[in-house]
C-alpha positions in Angstrom: -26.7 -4.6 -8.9 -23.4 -6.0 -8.8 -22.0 -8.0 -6.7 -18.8 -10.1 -5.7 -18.5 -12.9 -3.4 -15.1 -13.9 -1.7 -13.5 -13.2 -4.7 -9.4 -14.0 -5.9 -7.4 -13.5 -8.7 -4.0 -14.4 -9.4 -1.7 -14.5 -12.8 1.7 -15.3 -14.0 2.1 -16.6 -9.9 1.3 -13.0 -8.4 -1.9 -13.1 -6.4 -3.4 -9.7 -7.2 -6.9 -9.6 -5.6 -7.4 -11.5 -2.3 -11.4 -12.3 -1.1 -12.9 -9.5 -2.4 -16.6 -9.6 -1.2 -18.6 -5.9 -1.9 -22.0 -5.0 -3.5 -22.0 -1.8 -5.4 -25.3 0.0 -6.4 -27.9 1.8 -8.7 -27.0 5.4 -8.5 -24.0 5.5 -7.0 -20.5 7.2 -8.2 -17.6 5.0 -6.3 -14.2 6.2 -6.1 -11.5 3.3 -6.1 -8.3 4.3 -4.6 -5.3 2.7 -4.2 -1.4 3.1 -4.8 0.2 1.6 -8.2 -0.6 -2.0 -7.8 -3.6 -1.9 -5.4 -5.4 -4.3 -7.5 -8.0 -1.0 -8.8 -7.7 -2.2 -12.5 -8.1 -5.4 -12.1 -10.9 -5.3 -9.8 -13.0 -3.3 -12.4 -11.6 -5.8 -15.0 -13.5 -8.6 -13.0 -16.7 -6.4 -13.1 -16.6 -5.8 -17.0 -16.1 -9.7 -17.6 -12.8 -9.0 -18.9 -10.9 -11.4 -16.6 -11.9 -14.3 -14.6 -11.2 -15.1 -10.6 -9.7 -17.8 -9.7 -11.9 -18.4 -6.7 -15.0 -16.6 -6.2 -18.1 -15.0 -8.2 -18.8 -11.6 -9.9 -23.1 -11.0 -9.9 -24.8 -8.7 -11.6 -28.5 -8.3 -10.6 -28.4 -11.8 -9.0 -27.2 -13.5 -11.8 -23.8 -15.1 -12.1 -21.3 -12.9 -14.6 -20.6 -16.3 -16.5 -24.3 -16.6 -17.5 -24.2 -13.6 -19.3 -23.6 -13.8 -23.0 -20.8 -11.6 -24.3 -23.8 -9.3 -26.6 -26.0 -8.4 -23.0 -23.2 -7.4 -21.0 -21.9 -5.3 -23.4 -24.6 -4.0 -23.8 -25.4 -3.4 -20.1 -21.9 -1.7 -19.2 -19.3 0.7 -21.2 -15.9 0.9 -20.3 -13.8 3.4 -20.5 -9.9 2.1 -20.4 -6.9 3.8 -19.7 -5.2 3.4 -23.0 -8.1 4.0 -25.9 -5.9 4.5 -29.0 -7.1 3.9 -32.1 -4.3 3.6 -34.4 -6.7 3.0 -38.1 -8.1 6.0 -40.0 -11.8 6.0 -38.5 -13.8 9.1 -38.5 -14.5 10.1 -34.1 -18.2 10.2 -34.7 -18.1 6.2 -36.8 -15.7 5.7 -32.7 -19.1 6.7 -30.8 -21.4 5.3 -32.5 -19.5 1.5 -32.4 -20.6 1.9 -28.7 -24.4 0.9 -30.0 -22.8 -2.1 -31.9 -24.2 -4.5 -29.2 -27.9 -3.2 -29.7 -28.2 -3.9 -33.3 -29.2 -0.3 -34.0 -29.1 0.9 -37.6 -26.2 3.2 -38.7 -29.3 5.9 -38.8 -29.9 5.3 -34.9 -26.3 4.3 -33.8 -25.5 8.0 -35.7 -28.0 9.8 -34.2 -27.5 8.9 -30.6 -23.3 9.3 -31.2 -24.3 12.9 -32.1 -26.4 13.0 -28.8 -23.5 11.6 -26.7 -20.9 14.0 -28.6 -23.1 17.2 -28.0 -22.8 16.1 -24.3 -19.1 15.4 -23.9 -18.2 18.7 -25.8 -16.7 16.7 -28.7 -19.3 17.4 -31.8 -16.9 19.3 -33.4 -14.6 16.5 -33.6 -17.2 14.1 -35.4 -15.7 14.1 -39.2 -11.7 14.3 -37.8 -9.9 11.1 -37.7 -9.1 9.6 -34.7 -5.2 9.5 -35.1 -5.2 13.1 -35.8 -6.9 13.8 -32.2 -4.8 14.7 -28.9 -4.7 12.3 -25.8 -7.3 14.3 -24.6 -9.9 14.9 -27.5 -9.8 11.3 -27.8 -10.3 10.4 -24.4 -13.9 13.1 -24.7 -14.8 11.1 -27.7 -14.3 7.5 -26.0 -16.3 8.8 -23.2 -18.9 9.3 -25.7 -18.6 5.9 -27.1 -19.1 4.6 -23.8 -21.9 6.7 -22.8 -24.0 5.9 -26.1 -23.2 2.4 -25.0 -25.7 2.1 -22.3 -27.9 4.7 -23.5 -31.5 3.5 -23.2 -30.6 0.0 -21.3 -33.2 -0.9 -18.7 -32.8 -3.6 -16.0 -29.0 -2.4 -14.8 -26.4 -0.6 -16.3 -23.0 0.1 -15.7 -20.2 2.8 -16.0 -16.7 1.6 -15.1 -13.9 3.9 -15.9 -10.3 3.3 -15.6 -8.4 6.7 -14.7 -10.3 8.3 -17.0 -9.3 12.0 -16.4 -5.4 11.2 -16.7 -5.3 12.9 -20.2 -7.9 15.6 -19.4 -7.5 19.3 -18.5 -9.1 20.6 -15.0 -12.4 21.9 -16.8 -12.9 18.7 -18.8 -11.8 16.5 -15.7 -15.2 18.2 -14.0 -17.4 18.1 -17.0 -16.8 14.3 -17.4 -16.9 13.5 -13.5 -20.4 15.7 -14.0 -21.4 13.3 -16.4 -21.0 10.3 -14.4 -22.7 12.2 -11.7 -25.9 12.6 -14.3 -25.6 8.7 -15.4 -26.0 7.5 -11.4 -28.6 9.7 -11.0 -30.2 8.2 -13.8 -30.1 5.0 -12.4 -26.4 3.8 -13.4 -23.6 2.1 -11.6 -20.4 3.9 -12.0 -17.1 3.1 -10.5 -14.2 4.8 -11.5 -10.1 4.5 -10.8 -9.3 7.5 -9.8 -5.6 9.2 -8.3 -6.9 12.8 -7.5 -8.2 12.7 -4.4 -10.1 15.7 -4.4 -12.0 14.7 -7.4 -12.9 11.7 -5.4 -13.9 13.8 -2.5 -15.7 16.3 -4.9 -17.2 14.0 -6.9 -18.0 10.4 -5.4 -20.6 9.1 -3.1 -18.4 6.5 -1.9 -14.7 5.6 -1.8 -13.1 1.9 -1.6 -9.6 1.7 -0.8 -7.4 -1.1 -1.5 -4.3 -2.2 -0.7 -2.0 -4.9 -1.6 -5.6 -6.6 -3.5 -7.5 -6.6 -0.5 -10.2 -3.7 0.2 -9.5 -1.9 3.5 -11.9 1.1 3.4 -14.8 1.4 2.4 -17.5 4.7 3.3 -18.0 8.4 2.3 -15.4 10.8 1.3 -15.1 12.1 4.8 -14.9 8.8 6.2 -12.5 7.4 4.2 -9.8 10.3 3.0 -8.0 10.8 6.6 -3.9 12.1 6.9 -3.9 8.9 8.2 -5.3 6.4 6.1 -3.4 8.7 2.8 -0.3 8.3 4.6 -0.9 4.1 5.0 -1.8 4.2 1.1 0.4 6.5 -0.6 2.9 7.0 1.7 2.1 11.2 1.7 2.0 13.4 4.3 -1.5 15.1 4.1 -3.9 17.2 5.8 -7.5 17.1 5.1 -9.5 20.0 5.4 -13.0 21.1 5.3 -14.8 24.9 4.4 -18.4 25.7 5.5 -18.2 27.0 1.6 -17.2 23.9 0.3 -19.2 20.5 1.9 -16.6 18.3 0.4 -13.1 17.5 2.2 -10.2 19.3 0.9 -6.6 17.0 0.6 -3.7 18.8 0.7 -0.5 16.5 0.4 2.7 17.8 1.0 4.9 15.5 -0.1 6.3 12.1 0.0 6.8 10.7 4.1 10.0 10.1 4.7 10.3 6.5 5.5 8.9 5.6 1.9 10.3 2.8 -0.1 9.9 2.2 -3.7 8.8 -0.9 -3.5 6.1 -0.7 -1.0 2.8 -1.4 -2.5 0.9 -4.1 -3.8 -0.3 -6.0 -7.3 -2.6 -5.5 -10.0 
């Protein structure tokens, strides 16, 4: 569903993606992993129409990104950033339901399907309180809503693309939202999602891409791709990766930085 083609990006002098050519897919959940500076962001920037390469082209279902007018692909993808502050007094459930803003629903519908979305992120308690008065976390839960209530309903391709999106969350809302981007693929979405906990990747994912330096060296399955020694190339850690007859997912265990690691290793973006 979407697609990029030899794809480059540079700002400011700084190359930060170089020939980035990938197709991701209907139904799947992909991991992007990387160090600080891999390029992760910025990739899924390209994707949500956000940014623009500089050689190259982004596709969604065979059409150029360019081609698409601002009101369909917002309509067809919801992003989820990693800063979502909302520093204005708006109530969390009026948040959601500006995710059906691109649909021209009525305040009735848009209302209606942010309860839905809020029942599902565990956040419809939080409808009537103001988002400045909610924690990093809550307010994370209730973007996640906006995002899913987004793309609710869309046919003909749709998109998740999340930007660390469990950074403010605690371990049993880290699962419940992975779970939920899980449900989305299966219904037919395309979700890729920044993430830096590797076993959430492992546990969670259907595919892993791993950059480096803006250039995409990996690309497979949890097992193929999170090795001791393709962790230690990326984030300079000394790892072991394990695996339980219990558990069909690999385990990581880092323990701790290698000893040859430098600061300023590590790419752009």
């Amino acid at each position: 569903m979407i697609s990029l083609h030899q794809v480059d990006y540079a700002v400011g002098g700084a190359h930060l993606l170089h020939g980035i050519s990938i197709q991701f897919n209907p139904g799947e959940v992909v991991a992007l992993l990387g160090a600080n500076g891999a390029g992760k962001s910025t990739l899924l920037r390209l994707i949500a129409g956000e940014l623009r390469p500089v050689r190259g082209e982004v596709r969604w279902g065979g059409r150029p990104l360019a081609a698409l007018g601002l009101k369909e692909l917002a309509a067809r993808r919801g992003v989820l950033a990693q800063q979502g502050q909302i520093g204005f007094p708006m109530e969390a459930g009026e948040v959601v339901a500006l995710g059906r803003a691109p649909h021209g629903d009525s305040h009735l519908q848009a209302r209606a399907l942010a309860a839905a979305a809020m029942r599902r992120t565990g956040t419809g308690h939080l409808d009537a309180r103001l988002a400045p008065t909610l924690s990093g976390g809550e307010l994370q839960r209730v973007q996640a809503a906006r995002v899913l209530t987004q793309i609710d309903g869309v046919s003909g391709g749709r998109a998740l693309l999340l930007d660390e999106p469990v950074s403010a969350l605690d371990p049993c809302h880290q699962h419940r939202l992975l779970q939920l981007a899980v449900e989305e693929a299966t219904r037919g979405a395309a979700v890729l999602c920044v993430l830096h906990d590797l076993n959430l990747a492992a546990r969670y994912a259907t595919r892993v891409v791993a950059l480096e330096r803006g250039r995409i060296v990996e690309d497979g399955s949890p097992g193929e791709v999170l090795r001791p020694d393709l962790l230690a190339r990326l984030f300079r850690v000394d790892a072991e990766v394990h695996s339980l007859p219990s558990y069909p997912w690999p385990i990581v265990v880092t323990r701790g930085p290698l000893e040859s690691t430098n600061e300023h290793d590590g790419g752009h973006g």
